[in-house]
N, C-alpha and C positions, 0 to 999 in steps of 0.2 A: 212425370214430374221429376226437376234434378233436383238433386242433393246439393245447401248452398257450399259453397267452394268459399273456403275460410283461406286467409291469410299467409303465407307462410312463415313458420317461425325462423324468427332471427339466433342462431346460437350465440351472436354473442353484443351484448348489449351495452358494455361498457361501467352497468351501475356500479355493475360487484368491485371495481377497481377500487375503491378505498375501502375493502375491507369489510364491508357488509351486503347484506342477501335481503330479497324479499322474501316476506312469507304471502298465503294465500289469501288475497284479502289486502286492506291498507297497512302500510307499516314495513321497517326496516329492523335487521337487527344484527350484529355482530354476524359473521361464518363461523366464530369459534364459541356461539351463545348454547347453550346446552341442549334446546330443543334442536338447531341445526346440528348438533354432533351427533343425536338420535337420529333424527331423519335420514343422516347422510348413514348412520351404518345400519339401518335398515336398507336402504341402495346398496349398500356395499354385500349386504345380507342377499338383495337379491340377483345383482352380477354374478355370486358367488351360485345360487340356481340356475341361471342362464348360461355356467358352465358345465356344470350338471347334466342339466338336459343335452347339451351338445357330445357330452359322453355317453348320454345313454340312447345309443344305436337302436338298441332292441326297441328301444321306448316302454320297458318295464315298469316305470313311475312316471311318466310324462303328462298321463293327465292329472295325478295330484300336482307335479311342479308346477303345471300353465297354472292352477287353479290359488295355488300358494301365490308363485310372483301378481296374480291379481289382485290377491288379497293386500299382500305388503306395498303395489301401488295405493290404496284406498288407506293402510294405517299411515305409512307416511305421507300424503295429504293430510292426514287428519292431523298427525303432527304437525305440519306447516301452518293451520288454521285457527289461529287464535277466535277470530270474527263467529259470532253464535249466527247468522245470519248467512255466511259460505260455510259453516259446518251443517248447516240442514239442509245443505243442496247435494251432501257429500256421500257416496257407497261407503259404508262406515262396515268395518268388521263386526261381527258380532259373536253372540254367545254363541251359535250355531254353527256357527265357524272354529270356535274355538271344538265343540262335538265332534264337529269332523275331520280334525284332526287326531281325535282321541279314536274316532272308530278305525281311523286308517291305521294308527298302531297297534288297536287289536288284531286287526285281521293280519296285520304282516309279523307279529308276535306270532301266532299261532303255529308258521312255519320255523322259527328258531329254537334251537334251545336254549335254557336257560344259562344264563352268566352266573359263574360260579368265580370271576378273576374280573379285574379289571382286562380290557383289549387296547391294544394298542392302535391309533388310526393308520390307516393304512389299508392294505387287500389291493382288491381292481383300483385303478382310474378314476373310474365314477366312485365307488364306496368312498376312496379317498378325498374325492373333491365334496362329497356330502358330509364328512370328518370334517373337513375343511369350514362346511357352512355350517354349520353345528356350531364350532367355535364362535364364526361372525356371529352366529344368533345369538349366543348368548352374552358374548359383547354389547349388543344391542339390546336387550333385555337389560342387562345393567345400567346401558347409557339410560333409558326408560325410568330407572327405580332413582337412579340419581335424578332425572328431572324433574319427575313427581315429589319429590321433597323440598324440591323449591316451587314449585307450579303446576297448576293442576291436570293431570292424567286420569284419562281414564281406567280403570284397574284390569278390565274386560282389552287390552295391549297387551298389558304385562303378561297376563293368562294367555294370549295367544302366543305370544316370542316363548315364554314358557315352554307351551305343548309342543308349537316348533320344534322347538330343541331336542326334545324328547323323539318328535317323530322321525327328525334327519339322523339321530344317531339309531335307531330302529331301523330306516331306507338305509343307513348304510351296511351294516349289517346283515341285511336281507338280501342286498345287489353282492356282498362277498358271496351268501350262501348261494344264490340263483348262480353266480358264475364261476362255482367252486373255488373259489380264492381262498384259504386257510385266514383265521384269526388268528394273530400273535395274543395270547394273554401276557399280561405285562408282571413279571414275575421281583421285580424289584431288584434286581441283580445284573441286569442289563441282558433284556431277551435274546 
């Protein structure tokens, strides 16, 4: 039996030319509308992994990274889906998602020590470019807590962009210590 052989997609379509996007489902709406700012820097959040991974040779985190950018496909869909009809056909994040990124920073806490200072981002490559997505995350996180106070979100997002955040600065930290890179503590005096 084949596999049916779909369509090729067009990258460019001409709608968005005056200024607005589809979302998933029927409906148009501004590029600069709040849920597409979220969307778009959860993208930005996960280019920001797809560089990541391409630093990390060893592949020391690479199957939590594939396992993350899968996830951030399935929330920003969920972002894009206004329609309650294409949101139940959708891989939606979940609580257990959000778990497992709380177990993954136990386990990689375990080999750090404790912060006693702020650090400053920086170390290896990678550490750096996971500094790097750390910050997109939590940019994204904020675009999230802004949209939710005019439209409804789910709160089980927020909690994961959250734990995110927490876990990329944990991965980065941990790829400093795996590849002996020193942490600058940030002494307020100009390190």
């Amino acid at each position: 039996m084949h596999a049916a052989r779909l369509p090729p997609v067009k990258i460019y379509t001409r709608t968005g030319d005056d200024g607005s996007t589809g979302l998933l489902g029927p409906g148009r709406v501004p590029k600069d509308a709040p849920r597409v700012e979220a969307y778009g820097t959860v993208d930005e959040l996960n280019a920001s992994l797809g560089v990541a991974r391409a630093l990390d040779t060893a592949r020391w985190i690479d199957p939590e990274l594939s396992a993350i950018q899968a996830r951030l496909f399935n929330l920003g869909a969920e972002l894009a889906t206004l329609e309650a009809g294409a949101l139940g056909k959708l891989e939606r994040v979940s609580e257990d998602d959000v778990r497992a990124l709380e177990g993954w920073i136990d386990a990689r806490e375990k080999d750090l020590t404790p912060l006693k200072r702020f650090i400053l981002p920086g170390g290896s490559p990678l550490a750096a470019e996971l500094h790097r997505a750390r910050t997109v995350c939590r940019r994204a996180e904020r675009r999230l807590v802004a949209l939710a106070q005019k439209e409804s979100v789910e709160p089980r997002l927020v909690r994961y962009l959250n734990r995110l955040g927490d876990l990329l600065f944990v991965l980065a930290r941990w790829c400093n210590h795996r590849a002996g890179a020193e942490e600058i503590e940030w002494s307020g005096r100009g390190s």
